[in-house]
C-alpha positions as CSV (number, residue, x, y, z in Angstrom):
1,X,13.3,13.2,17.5
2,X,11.4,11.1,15.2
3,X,12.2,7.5,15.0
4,X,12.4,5.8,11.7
5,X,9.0,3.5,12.2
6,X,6.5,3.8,15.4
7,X,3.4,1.3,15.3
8,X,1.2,1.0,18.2
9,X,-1.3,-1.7,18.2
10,X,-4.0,-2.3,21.1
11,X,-6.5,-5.1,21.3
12,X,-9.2,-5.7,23.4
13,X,-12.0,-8.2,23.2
14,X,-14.3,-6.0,20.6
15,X,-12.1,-3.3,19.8
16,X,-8.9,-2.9,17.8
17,X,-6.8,0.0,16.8
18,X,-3.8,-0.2,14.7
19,X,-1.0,3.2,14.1
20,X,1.4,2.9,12.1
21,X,4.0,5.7,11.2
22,X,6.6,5.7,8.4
23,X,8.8,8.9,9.2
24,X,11.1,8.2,6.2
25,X,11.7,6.0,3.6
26,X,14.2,5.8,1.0
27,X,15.5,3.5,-2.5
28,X,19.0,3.9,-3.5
29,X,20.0,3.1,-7.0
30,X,23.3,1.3,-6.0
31,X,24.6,0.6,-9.9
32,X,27.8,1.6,-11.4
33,X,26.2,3.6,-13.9
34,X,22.6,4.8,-12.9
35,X,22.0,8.5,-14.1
36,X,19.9,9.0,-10.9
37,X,21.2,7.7,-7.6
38,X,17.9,7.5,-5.7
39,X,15.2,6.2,-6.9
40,X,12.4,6.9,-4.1
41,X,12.4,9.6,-1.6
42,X,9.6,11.9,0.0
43,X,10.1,15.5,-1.9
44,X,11.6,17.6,1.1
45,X,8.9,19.8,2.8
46,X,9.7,23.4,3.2
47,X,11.0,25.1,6.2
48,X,8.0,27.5,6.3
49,X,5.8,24.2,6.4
50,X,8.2,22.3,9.4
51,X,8.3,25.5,11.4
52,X,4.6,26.2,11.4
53,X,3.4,22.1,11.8
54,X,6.1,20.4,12.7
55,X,7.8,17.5,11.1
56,X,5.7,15.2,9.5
57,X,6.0,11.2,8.5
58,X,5.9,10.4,5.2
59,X,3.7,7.6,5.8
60,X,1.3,7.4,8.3
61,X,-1.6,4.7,9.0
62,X,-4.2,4.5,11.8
63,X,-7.3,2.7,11.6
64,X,-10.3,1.6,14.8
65,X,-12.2,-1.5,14.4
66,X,-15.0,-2.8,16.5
67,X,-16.1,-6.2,16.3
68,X,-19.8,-7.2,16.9
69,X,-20.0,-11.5,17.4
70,X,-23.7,-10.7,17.6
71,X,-24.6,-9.5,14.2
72,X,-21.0,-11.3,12.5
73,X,-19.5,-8.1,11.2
74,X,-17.1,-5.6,11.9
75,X,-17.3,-1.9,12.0
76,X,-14.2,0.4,11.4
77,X,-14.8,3.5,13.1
78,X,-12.4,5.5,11.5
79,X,-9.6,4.6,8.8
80,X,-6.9,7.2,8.0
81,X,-4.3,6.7,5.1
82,X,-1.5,9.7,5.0
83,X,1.2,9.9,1.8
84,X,3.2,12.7,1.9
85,X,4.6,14.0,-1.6
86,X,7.4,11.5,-3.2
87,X,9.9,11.9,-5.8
88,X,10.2,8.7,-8.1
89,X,13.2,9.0,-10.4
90,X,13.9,5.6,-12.5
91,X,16.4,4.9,-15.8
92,X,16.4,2.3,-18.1
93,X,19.3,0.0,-16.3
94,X,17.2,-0.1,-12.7
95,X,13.6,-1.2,-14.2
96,X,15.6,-3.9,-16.0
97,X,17.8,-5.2,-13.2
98,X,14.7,-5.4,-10.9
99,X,12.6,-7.4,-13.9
100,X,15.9,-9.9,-14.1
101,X,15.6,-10.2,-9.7
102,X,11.4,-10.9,-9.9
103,X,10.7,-12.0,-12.8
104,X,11.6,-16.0,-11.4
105,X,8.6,-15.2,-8.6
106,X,6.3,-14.3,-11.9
107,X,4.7,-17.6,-12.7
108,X,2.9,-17.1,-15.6
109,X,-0.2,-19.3,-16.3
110,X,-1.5,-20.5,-19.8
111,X,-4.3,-19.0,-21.5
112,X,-6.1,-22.9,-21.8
113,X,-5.8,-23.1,-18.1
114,X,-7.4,-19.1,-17.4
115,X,-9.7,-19.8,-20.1
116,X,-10.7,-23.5,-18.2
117,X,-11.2,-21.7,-15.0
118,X,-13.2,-18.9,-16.2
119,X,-15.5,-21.1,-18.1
120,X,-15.7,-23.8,-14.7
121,X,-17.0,-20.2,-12.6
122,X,-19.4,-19.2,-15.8
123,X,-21.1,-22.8,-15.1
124,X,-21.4,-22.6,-11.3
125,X,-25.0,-21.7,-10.3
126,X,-25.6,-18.3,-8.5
127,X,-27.0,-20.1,-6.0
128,X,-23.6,-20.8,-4.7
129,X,-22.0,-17.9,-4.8
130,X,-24.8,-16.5,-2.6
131,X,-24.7,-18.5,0.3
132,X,-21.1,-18.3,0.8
133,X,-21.0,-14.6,0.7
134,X,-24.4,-14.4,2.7
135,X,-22.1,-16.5,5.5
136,X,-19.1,-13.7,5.4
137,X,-18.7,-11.7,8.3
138,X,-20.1,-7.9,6.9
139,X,-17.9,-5.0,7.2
140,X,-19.0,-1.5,7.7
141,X,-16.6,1.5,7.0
142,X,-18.2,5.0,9.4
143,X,-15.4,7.3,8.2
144,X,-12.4,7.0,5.6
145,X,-9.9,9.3,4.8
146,X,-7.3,8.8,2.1
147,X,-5.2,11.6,1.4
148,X,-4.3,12.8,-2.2
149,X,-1.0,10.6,-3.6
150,X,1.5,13.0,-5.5
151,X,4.6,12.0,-7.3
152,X,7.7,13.9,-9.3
153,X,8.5,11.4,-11.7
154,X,11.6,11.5,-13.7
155,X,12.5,8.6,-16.3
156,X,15.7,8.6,-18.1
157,X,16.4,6.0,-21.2
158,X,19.6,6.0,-20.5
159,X,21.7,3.8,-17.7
160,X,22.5,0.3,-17.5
């Protein structure tokens, strides 16, 4: 049995640890005419593989933090970032029917204003810039492990 999401999360006054398990995820292409009916899925693992390790999640997340008030900063211990292999299959008629759904969220700002900003941040003395990071809380990283991200990817022009 493998349930579809497990996160366990403990806290303590200095210490936190955070595991989070994805055991399957999946995007159906729901349109009339798409010429590939999912769109995301992990690439199935073979039977030799399940048999000898067991089933494994597709995405899995765990990650110990220790907070020290003393010297303001926080040391993760370990952080570990799993991605299983995932099939990516997209036509034409999906990427533009999700641009029509986000493209009102996409605010897009004018040039004179980026141009403004950038030119208000190239005038600030470093001064400034120092003392506010120097105030941050520092973060230390003992052990990371990120494990290689592969993808099938299919696009078809056609659809939609």
């Amino acid at each position: 049995y493998s349930p579809a999401l497990w996160v366990q999360h403990r806290k303590s006054q200095h210490h936190t640890y955070l595991h989070f398990k994805l055991h399957h995820l999946q995007i159906d292409n729901q349109m009339i005419d798409a010429v590939f009916p999912t769109v995301l899925n992990p690439t199935p693992v073979s039977q030799h593989i399940v048999r000898k390790v067991g089933i494994k999640p597709c995405i899995e997340f765990a990650m110990m933090k220790r907070h020290r008030p003393s010297h303001n900063q926080d040391v993760y211990k370990f952080i570990k970032v799993l991605v299983q292999e995932f099939s990516v299959r997209l036509d034409k008629g999906f990427m533009l029917s999700m641009y029509d759904i986000l493209s009102p969220w996409l605010q897009e700002e004018k040039a004179a204003i980026r141009i403004r900003k950038d030119i208000t941040t190239l005038h600030q003395p470093v001064t400034t810039k120092n003392i506010s990071s120097a105030r941050a809380s520092k973060v230390v990283v003992e052990s990371m492990h990120l494990s290689p991200l592969k993808l099938q990817f299919s696009f078809s022009p056609r659809g939609g």
